[in-house]
N, C-alpha and C positions, 0 to 999 in steps of 0.2 A: 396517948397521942402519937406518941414516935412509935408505939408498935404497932398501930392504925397505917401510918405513912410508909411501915415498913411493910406489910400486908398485901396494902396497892401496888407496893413498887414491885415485888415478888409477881402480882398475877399480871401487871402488866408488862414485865417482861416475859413470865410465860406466854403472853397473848401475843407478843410482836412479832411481829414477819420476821420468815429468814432474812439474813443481809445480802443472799443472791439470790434475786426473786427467779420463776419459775422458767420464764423467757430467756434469761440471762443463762441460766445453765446448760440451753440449750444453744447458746450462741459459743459457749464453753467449749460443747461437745464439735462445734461446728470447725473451730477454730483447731481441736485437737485432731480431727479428723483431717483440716488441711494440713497441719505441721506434717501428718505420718504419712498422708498421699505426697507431699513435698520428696519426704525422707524416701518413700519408692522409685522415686525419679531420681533422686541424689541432687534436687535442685537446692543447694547448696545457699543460695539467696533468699527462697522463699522460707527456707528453715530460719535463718537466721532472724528474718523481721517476726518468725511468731517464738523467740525467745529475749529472754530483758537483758541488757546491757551485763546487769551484773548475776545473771544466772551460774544456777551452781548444778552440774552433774554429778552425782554419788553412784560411782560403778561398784558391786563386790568384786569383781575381777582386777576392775582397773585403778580403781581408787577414787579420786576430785579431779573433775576438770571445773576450773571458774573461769567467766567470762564469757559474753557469747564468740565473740573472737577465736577465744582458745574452743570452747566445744564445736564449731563448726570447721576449724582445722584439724579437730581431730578426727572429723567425719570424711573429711578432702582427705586427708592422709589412711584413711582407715579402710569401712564397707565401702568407699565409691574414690576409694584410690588406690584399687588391687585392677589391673590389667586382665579381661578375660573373666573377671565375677561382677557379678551381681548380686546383693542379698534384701529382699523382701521381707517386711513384716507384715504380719496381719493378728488381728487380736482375735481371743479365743472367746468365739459364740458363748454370750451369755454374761461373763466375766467384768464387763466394767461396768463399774461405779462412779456416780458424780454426787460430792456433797458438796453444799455449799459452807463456807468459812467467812466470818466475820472481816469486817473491814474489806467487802467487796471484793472477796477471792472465793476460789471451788480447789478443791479435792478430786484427781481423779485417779480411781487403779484398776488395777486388774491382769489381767496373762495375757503374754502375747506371745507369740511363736515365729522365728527367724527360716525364711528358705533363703536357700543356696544355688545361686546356679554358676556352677564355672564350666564354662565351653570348652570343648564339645557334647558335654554331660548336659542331662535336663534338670530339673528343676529336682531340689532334693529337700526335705528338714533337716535342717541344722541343729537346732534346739530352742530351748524355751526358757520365758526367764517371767518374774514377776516386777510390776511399777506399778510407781505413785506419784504425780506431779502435782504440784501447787501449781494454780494459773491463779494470774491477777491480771487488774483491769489499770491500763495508763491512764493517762489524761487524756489520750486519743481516742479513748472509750474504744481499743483494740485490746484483746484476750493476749496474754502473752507465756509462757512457763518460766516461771521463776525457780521453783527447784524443781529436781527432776531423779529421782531415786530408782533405779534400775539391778535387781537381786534375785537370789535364789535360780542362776542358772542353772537349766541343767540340759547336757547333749541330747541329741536325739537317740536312742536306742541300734543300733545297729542290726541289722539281720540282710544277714546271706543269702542271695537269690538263685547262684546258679548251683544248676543241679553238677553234685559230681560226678568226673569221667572219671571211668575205671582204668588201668595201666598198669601193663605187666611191667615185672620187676626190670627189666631193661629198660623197657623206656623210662624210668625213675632215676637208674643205677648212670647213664649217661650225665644226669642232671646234677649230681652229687660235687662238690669241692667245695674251694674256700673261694671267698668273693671280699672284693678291699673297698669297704666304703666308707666315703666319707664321715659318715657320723658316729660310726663304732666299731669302726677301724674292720678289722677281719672280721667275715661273716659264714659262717658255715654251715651246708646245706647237706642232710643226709637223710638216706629213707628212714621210716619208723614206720613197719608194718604195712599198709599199702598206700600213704600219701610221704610229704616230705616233712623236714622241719626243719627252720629256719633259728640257729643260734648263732648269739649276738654276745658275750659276755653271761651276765645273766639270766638276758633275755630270752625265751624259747616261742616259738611260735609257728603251731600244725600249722600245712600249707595242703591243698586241697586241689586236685587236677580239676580243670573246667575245659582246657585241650590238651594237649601233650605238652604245648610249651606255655601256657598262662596258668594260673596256679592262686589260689583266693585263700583269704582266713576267714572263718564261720565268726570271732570276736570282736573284728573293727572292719573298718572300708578299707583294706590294703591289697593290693594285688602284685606278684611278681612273675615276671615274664622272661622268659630265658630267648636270646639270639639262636639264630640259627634254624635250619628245616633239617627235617626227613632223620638221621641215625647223626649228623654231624654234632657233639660235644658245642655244647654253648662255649663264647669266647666274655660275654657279660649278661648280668640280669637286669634289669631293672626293677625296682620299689617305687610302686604308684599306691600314692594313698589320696584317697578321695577325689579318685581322677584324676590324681597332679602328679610328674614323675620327681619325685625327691630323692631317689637315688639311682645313679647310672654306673655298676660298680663290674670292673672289670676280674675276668677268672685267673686266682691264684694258681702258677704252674704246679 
């Protein structure tokens, strides 16, 4: 008798409907699609109301943020509290998943990938990361993210677009000294063969003519740009990375 009752009870929880029925996952998707169209705008409010009170962020970069309080401040202080950017997500064709989870929640993940735009530069990849959110359903019969697990970044690949300019040995040999920057102190610029190189302690790094006085590296977004026209010896260079000048370092006599 008890292995009869045990039998029944086996297929008819095999038989039973999921706990988010078919509609419902859809209203899931609906709900996950306004939180991120939210997050494009940086509307900061409408993010907030489709996360729960006691929401938990797990960044591998950044670690825990708990609370919706604290994860929507970190977004005001973060992507939509940089002056002059902008950063966009959009999920990568194909990639999400929605399951449904017992006690009336869903599962969803998938890749999504980050652009950048900081003025006066256009729109660029930044990089890409993988997520998983739990969504559940209040009393309010509203969809909301409960956890929210965000991992496995990785940047966007870098490559060098402008063609190099060629430069006889004078126009280089001008370009040549030490430069005092702020972040690693003396910076020294000398020819190597027919572009320049840029050491740092023990950092080294080809620099690549793109005019006489701007100067690119083929391994990351950095550009350096020397003062001055025509045969005059620069007085400073500048270090612009990713569009942004990070250093403005003046020529050691």
């Amino acid at each position: 008798m008890l292995l009869a009752v045990f039998v029944v009870g086996v297929a008819n929880a095999r038989a039973a409907p999921p706990a988010t029925a078919p509609d419902e996952l859809a209203a899931v998707r609906q709900a996950d699609a306004a939180f991120w169209e939210a997050y494009n705008r940086c509307d900061l409010a409408a993010m907030g109301a489709l996360l729960t009170p006691d929401v938990e962020f797990w960044h591998d970069k950044t670690g825990l943020t708990s609370t919706r309080a604290a994860v929507v401040q970190s977004l005001a202080a973060g992507p939509c509290g940089t002056p002059g950017m902008h950063l966009r997500r959009e999920a990568v064709a194909g990639s999400v998943q929605v399951y449904p989870l017992a006690d009336a929640g869903a599962l969803i993940t998938g890749q999504h990938r980050f652009l950048v735009t900081r003025l006066p530069q256009p729109e660029r990849l930044d990089g890409s990361a993988r997520f998983s959110s739990v969504w559940t359903r209040g009393p309010d019969m509203q969809w909301r993210m409960h956890r929210i697990m965000s991992f496995d970044h990785q940047a966007a690949p870098y490559r060098a677009t402008d063609p190099v300019l060629s430069l006889d040995a004078g126009q280089l040999q001008r370009l040549v000294g030490r430069y005092d920057t702020r972040a690693a102190g003396l910076a020294r610029i000398t020819v190597e063969g027919t572009h320049l190189l840029l050491t740092a302690g023990d950092f080294h790094l080809p620099l690549y003519a793109a005019s006489p006085r701007r100067f690119f590296a083929r391994e990351r977004d950095l550009q350096v740009v020397f003062d001055g026209v025509g045969d005059a010896p620069p007085t400073h260079l500048e270090i612009v990375e990713a569009g942004v000048v990070s250093e403005r370092a003046p020529r050691v006599p």
